[in-house]
C-alpha positions in Angstrom: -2.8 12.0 -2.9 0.5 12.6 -1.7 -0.8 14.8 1.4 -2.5 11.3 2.4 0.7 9.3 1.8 2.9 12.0 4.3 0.4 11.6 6.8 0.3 7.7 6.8 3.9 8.0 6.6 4.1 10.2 9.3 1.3 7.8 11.3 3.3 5.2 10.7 6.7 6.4 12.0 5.0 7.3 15.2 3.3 3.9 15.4 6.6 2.3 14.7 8.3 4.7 17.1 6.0 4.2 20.3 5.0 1.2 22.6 2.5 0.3 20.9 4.1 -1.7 18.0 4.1 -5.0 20.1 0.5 -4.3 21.5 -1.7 -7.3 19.1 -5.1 -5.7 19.0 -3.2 -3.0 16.8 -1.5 -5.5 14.3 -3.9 -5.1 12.1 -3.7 -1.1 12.1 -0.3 -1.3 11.9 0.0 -4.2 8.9 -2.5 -1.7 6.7 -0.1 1.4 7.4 2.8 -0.5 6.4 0.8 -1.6 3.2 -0.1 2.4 2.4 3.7 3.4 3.0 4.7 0.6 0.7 2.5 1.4 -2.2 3.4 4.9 -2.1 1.5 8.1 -3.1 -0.2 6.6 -6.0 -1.5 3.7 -4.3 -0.5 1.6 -6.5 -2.8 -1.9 -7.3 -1.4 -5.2 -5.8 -2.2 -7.4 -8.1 -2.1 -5.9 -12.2 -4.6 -7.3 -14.3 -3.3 -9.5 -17.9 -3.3 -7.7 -21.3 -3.7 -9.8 -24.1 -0.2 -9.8 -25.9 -1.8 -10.7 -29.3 -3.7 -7.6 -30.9 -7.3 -9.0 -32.4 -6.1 -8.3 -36.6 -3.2 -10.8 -36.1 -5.6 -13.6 -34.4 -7.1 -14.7 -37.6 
């Protein structure tokens, strides 16, 4: 996992590095690298699901 995190790191300091950042057919490539390099190696999930707080003895 972290082998594909440097190498959408290193993609996307290239990307951000070159001409191409202003170029708007690539805005979408370039939104999903900055996505990958934010959520590190892990990939970690946008959106974490609810866990119930109340454990089911102490319902009834």
């Amino acid at each position: 996992m972290e082998a594909r995190y440097n190498c959408c790191k290193a993609i996307h300091r290239s990307f951000m590095s070159s001409k191409l950042v202003s170029d708007p057919a690539l805005s979408g490539i370039a939104g999903k690298l900055q996505e990958a390099v934010q959520r590190g190696p892990y990939l970690v999930r946008k959106h974490t699901e609810a866990t119930p707080v109340v454990m089911t003895a102490e319902r009834f």
